[in-house]
Every structure is written in structure tokens, then in C-alpha cells.
C-alpha positions in Angstrom: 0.0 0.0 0.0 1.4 3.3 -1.1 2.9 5.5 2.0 0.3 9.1 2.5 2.0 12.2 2.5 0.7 15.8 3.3 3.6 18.7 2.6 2.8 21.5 3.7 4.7 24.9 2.3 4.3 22.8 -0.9 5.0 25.7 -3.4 8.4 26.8 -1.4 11.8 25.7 -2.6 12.0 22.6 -0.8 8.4 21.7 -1.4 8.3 21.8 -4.7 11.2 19.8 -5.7 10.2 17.2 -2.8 6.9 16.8 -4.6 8.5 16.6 -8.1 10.8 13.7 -6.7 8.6 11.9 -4.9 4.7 12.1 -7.0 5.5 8.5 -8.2 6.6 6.6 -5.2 3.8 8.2 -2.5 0.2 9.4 -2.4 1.6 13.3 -1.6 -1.0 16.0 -1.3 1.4 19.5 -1.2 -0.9 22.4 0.3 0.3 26.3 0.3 -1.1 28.8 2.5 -4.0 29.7 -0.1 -5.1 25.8 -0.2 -4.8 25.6 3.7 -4.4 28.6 6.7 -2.7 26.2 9.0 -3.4 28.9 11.4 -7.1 27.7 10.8 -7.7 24.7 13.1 -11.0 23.8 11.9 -9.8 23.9 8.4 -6.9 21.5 9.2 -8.9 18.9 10.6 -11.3 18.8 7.7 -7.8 18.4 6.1 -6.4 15.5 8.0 -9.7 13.8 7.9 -10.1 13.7 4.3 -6.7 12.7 3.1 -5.7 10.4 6.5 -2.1 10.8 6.0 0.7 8.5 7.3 3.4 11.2 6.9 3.0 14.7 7.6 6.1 16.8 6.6 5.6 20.5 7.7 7.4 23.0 5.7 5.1 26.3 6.3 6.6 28.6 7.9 7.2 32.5 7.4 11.2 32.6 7.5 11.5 36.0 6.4 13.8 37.8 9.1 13.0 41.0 8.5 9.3 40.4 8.2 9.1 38.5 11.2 10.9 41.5 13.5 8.2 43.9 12.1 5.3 41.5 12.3 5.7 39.2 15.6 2.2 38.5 15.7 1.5 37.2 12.4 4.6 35.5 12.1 4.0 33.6 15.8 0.2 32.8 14.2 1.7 30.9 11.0 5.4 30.0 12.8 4.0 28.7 16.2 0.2 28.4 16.7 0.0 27.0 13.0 2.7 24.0 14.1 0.6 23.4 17.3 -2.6 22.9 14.9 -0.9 20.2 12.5 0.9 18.4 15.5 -2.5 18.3 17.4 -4.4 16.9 14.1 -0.7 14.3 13.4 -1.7 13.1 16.9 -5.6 12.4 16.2 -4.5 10.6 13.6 -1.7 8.7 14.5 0.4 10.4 11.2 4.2 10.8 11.9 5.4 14.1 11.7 8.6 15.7 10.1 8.7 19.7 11.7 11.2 21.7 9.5 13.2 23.8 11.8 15.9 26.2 11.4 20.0 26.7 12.1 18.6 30.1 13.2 17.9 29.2 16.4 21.4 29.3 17.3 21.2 33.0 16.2 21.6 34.8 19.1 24.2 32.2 20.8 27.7 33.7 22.2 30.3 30.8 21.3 30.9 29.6 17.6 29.5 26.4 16.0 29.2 24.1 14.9 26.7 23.2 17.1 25.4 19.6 18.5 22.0 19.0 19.5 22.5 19.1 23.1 23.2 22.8 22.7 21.2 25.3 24.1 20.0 27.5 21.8 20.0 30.7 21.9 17.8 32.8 19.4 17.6 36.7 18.8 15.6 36.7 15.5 11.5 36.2 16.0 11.8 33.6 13.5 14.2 31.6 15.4 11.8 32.3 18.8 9.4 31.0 16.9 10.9 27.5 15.8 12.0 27.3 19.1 9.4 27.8 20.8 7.6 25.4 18.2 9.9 22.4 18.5 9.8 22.7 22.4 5.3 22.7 22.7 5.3 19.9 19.6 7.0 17.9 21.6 4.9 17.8 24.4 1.9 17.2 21.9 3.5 14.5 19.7 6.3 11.3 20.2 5.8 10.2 16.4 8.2 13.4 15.4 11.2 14.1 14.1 12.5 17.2 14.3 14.7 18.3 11.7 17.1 21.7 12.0 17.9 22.6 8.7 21.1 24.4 7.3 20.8 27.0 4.4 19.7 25.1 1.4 20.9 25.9 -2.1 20.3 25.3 -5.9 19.3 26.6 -9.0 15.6 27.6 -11.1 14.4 24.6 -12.5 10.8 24.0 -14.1 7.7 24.7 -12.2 9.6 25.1 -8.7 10.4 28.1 -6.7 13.8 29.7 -6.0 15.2 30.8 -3.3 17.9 33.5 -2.2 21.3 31.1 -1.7 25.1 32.1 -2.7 25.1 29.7 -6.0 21.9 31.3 -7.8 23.2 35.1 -6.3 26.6 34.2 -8.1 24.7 33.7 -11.0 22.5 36.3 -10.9 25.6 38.5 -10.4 27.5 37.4 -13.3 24.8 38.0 -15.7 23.9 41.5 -14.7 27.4 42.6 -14.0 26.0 43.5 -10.7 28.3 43.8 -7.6 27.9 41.1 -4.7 28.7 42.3 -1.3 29.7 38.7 0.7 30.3 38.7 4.0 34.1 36.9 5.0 32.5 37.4 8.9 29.5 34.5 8.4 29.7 30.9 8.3 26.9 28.7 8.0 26.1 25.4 5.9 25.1 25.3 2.7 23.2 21.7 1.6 22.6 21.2 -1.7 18.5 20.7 -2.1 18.2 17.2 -4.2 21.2 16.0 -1.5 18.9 16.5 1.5 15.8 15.4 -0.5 17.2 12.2 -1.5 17.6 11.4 2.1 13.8 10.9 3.1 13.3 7.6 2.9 16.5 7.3 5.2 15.1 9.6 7.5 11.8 8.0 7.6 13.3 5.0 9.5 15.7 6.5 12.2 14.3 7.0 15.9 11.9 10.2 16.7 14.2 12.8 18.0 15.8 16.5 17.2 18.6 16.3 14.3 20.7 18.8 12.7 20.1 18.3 9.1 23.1 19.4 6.4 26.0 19.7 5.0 29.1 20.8 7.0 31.4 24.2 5.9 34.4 25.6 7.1 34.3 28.3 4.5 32.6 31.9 5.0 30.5 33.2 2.1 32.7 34.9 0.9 34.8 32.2 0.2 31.8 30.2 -1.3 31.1 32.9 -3.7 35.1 33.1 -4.4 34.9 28.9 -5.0 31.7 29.5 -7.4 32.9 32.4 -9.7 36.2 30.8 -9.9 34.6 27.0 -10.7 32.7 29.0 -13.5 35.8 30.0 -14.9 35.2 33.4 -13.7 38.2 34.6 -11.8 38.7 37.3 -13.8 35.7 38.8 -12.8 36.1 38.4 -9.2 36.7 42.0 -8.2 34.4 43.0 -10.9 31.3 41.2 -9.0 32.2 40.2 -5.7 33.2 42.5 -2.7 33.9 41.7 0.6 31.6 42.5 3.4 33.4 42.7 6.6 31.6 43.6 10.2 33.3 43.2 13.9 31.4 40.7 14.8 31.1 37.0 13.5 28.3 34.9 13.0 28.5 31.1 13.2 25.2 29.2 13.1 27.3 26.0 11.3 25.1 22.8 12.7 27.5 19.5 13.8 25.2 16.9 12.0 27.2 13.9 13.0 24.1 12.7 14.6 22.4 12.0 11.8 25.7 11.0 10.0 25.8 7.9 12.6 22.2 6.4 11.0 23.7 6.6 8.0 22.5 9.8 6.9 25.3 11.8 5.2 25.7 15.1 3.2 28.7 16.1 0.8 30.8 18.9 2.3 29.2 22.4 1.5 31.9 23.4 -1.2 32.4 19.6 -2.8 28.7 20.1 -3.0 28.0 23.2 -5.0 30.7 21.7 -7.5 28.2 18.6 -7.9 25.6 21.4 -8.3 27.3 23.4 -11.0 28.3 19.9 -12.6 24.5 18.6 -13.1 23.3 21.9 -14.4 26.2 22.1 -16.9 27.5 24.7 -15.6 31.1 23.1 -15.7 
């Protein structure tokens, strides 16, 4: 019997190339905000009762920084209260839930990363209060749950999927307008390539409930991506023309260790191997 599988955030970058991957191998129904207000309760259990799903993977989520700071209320209605509404309706019908959180919730913390998931987390963004706060009341709600913290995702446009902001397409971008990019040499972070981490869901399926830091581990800062991507394009000597550095006193680290998940056999290709592969399958090199 084929596996059920309700995405929500279905038309977002990770969404839509999960739904594209997996349409043949699972019964997926992918719902944006205009096909369900998750902030809706009554709306969500009409939802759950008519498709009875055995998978729940919850992508929904505002994760605009700047919109979040100047609109707490709306964004802890969608980010928080929304969660709570699909965790409660997972439980009623027994459907195992993957909650897409974020590396952001280490934004606010002192020391560097990268960081385990016995870490406290420290957030100073309303976007990363609101996964944290999210993660911590779903799991009072729910045991069938995985939790998984995801690093900055990356890739390029393809047909009928969205596109996100991410160092590879801005390089691109950048090249082909001759427009300047300002990358910061102060900020590190991962950077997992999109098909990498969806290829991984069957895997992931199968390891124990729990919290896991999801990605691809970096040592580079983005500026030193957005050096290894012009330069792989055979663009060096364009490097001053469209890259600058961005330099600022302070550093921010919100790399994730992900040996955790590394240890059930779920593994991702170092952030700057990665975006090769990346630049390889599109032709690009």
C-alpha cells in the first residue's frame, strides 16, 4: 500500500522539488497557505480527515527575518500556533510528523559552532523564537516526530519550482547582470545542496523520533563560497568585478555539527564539494 504524505509549504523551494521527486513513489498531497491557513484549526482537521495521512512533513513557515521582527504577531500565528494545529491533528491521527526547523535558532548564541543538538540554543531573530518555541510545545503534543534543523539550502531555477535567495543562484545572478555582490568573510553557516537532503527521506523515515541537525558541514565563509563559485565558473577574472567583501566586527556562526544523523547513515557532501556537484549537473562546468 502506497505510503500518505501531506507537505505543507508545498510551493516553497523545498516543497516543490520534494513533490516533483517523490509524486510517483507516495500518495503526496502539497498544500500552500492559499489551499490551507494552518493557522485555521477547523480547516486543518477537515484536512487530515479527508486525506488520513501517514506522513506529515511541515514546511510552512514565514522565514522572512525581516518580516518576522516587524510583524511578531502574524509570524508567531503561522510559525508557532500554526505547528501546534498540524501536531495536534498528526496526533488524532496517528500520522508521523517531520517539523522543519531552522539553524537560526542558534542565532543569538555567544560561542561559535558548529553546534550539537545538546546545545542550548539561543535565538535573537523572531523567526528563530518561533521554531524554538515550536519544536519545544510539539513535543509535548506529539512522540511520532522528528525534528529536523535545517542548514541554508541551495540550488538553481528549475521547471515549475520556486527559488530561493542562496550564494550559488546570487553568483549567477551577479554574473549575468554585471551587478556587484557584497559577501560577508564574517559568516559561516552550511550550505546543503536541495536534491542531496531530499534524497535522504526515505532514510530519515526509518531512524528513531528525536531533534537532528540536518546538512551539509562548511568551514568556508560566504565569501569564500562565492570566491569557489565564480572561480569554478571559470570566472576569476571577474572576481573584483562582481564580488566584494563584506566585513563587520562581529562573527556569525550558526554552522550545525550533524554527525548525529551522520551515525544512521544519513550523510551530506561537504558544502563546497557540494556546489561543484551542483554546478556539474546543471552544466554549468
Amino acid at each position: 500500500m502506497t505510503a500518505k504524505i501531506l507537505i505543507t509549504g508545498a510551493k516553497g523551494f523545498f516543497g516543490t522539488r520534494f513533490i516533483n521527486r517523490y509524486q510517483g513513489e507516495f500518495e503526496i498531497l502539497g498544500l500552500d497557505s492559499k489551499q490551507l491557513d494552518i493557522t485555521d484549526n477547523s480547516k486543518v482537521i477537515k484536512t487530515f480527515d479527508d486525506f488520513e495521512p501517514d506522513y506529515v512533513i511541515h514546511a510552512a513557515a514565514i522565514a522572512i527575518t525581516d518580516f518576522c521582527n516587524q510583524h511578531p504577531d502574524v509570524a508567531y500565528q503561522v510559525n508557532v500556533q500554526g505547528a501546534i494545529n498540524v501536531a495536534k491533528a498528526c496526533k488524532t491521527h496517528q500520522a508521523k510528523l517531520v517539523f522543519i526547523s531552522s539553524e537560526q535558532v542558534f542565532n543569538g548564541n555567544p560561542e561559535a559552532g558548529p553546534y550539537k543538538e545538546t546545545d542550548h540554543p539561543i535565538p535573537d531573530t523572531i523567526y528563530g523564537q518561533n521554531k524554538l518555541e515550536a519544536e519545544n510545545t510539539l513535543r509535548s503534543i506529539l512522540d511520532d516526530m522528528w525534528i529536523l534543523r535545517f542548514t541554508w539550502l541551495f540550488g538553481l531555477p528549475e521547471r515549475n519550482t520556486s527559488i530561493n535567495p542562496n550564494v550559488i543562484w546570487n553568483a549567477l545572478q551577479a554574473l549575468i547582470k554585471g551587478s556587484v555582490m557584497k559577501e560577508r568573510s564574517n559568516e559561516f553557516r552550511g550550505l546543503t545542496y536541495v536534491h542531496e537532503l531530499i534524497e535522504q527521506f526515505p532514510k530519515i523515515f526509518t531512524i528513531p523520533y528525536g531533534t537532528y541537525h540536518t546538512g551539509a558541514h562548511n568551514s568556508l565563509s560566504r565569501y569564500q563560497i562565492a570566491e569557489h563559485i565564480l572561480t569554478e565558473l571559470g570566472q576569476q577574472h571577474r572576481l573584483a568585478e562582481v564580488l566584494e567583501r563584506y566585513d563587520a566586527p562581529k562573527i556569525r556562526d550558526v554552522r550545525l555539527d550533524t554527525s548525529k544523523l551522520g551515525e544512521l547513515g544519513v550523510n551530506f557532501t561537504e558544502s563546497k564539494t557540494a556546489i561543484s556537484q551542483c554546478l556539474k549537473e546543471f552544466h554549468f562546468t
